[in-house]
PLY file of the C-alpha trace (Angstrom):
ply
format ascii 1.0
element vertex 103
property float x
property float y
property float z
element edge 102
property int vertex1
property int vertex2
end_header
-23.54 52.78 7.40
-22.59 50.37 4.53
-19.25 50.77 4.84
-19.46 50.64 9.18
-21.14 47.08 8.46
-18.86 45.50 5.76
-16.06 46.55 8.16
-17.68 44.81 10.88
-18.11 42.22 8.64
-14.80 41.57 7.35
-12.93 41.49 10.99
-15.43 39.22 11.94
-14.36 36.82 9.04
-10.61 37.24 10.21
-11.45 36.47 13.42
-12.88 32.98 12.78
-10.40 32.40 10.59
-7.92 33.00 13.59
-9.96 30.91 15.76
-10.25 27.91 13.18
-6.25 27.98 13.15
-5.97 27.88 16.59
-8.80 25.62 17.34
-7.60 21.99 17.86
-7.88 19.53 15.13
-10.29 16.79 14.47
-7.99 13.36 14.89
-8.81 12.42 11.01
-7.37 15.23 10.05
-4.24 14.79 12.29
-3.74 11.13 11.03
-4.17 12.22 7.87
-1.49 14.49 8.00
0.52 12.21 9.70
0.02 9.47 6.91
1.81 11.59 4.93
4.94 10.62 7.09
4.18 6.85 6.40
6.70 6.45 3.35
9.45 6.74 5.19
8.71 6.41 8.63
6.13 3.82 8.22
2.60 3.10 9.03
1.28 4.71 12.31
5.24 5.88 12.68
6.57 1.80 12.67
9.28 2.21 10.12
11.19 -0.53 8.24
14.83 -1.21 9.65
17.02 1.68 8.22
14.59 4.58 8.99
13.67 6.08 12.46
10.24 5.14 13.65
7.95 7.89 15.50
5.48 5.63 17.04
5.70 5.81 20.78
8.52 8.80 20.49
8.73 11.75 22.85
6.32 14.41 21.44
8.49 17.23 22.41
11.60 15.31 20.77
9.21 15.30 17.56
8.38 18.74 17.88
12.07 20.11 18.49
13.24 18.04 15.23
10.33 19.36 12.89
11.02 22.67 14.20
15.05 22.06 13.25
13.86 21.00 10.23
12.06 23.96 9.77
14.41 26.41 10.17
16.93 24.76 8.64
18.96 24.23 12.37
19.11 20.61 11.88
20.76 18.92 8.19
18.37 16.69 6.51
18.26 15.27 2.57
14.21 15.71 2.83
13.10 16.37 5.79
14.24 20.68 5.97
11.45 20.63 2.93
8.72 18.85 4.10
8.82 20.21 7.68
8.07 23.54 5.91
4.96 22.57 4.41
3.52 22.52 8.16
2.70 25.07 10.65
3.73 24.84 13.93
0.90 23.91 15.39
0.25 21.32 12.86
3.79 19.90 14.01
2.76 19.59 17.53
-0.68 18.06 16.42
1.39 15.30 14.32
4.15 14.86 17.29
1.03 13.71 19.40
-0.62 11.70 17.35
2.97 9.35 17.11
3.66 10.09 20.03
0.40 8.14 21.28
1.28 5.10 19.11
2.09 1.65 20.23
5.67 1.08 19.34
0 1
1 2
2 3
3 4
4 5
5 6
6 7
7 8
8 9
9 10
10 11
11 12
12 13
13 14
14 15
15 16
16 17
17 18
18 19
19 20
20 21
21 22
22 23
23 24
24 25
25 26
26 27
27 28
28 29
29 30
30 31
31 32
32 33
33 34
34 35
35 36
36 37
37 38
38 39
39 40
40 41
41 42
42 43
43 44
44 45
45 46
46 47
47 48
48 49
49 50
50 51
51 52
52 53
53 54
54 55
55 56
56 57
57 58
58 59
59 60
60 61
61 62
62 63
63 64
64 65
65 66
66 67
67 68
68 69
69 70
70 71
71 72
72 73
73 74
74 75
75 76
76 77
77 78
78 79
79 80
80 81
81 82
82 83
83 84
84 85
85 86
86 87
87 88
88 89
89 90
90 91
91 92
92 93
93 94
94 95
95 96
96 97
97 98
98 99
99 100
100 101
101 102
C-alpha cells in the first residue's frame, strides 16, 4: 500500500510540474525575462540606432528568429547562445510581450 501511494504520489508531482510549464505566465515574469533583452535591444525593445528594436515587431517574426537562433538555422555573434537559455514557450511569451509595445 506504501509503495501504491508514493507512486500515486510522485506522478501527481510530475503532473503539476507539467501543468506549471504549460500554464501561461504571470506578465512580471514575462517582462522580466524580456528585460534581459534590454542591453542590446533596449528598454521595452526601443533600441539605440545600430541595433534592431522589438517593440511593436511581429510576434511570429520574433518567434521564427529565436527559434533560428535556437537551432542554430540563423548566424548570430550572441544571439544562437542566448536563445538557448529559453524554452519555446518562453520565446513565444517574450515575442508577445514586444510585440505589444509602443514602437
Amino acid at each position: 500500500m506504501k509503495k501504491l501511494t508514493f507512486l500515486f504520489m510522485a506522478m501527481m508531482g510530475t503532473a503539476s510540474i507539467a501543468s506549471a510549464q504549460t500554464a501561461t505566465p504571470d506578465p512580471l515574469t514575462v517582462r522580466s525575462w524580456a528585460a534581459s533583452c534590454s542591453n542590446c535591444h533596449g528598454t521595452n525593445g526601443r533600441a539605440e540606432p545600430g541595433n534592431e528594436s522589438l517593440a511593436g515587431a511581429n510576434k511570429d517574426d520574433i518567434v521564427k528568429k529565436m527559434l533560428d537562433f535556437k537551432a542554430g538555422r540563423k548566424p548570430a555573434t550572441i544571439m544562437h547562445q542566448l536563445a538557448k537559455g529559453y524554452s519555446d514557450a518562453q520565446i513565444v511569451a517574450i515575442a508577445g510581450y514586444f510585440a505589444a509595445q509602443k514602437k
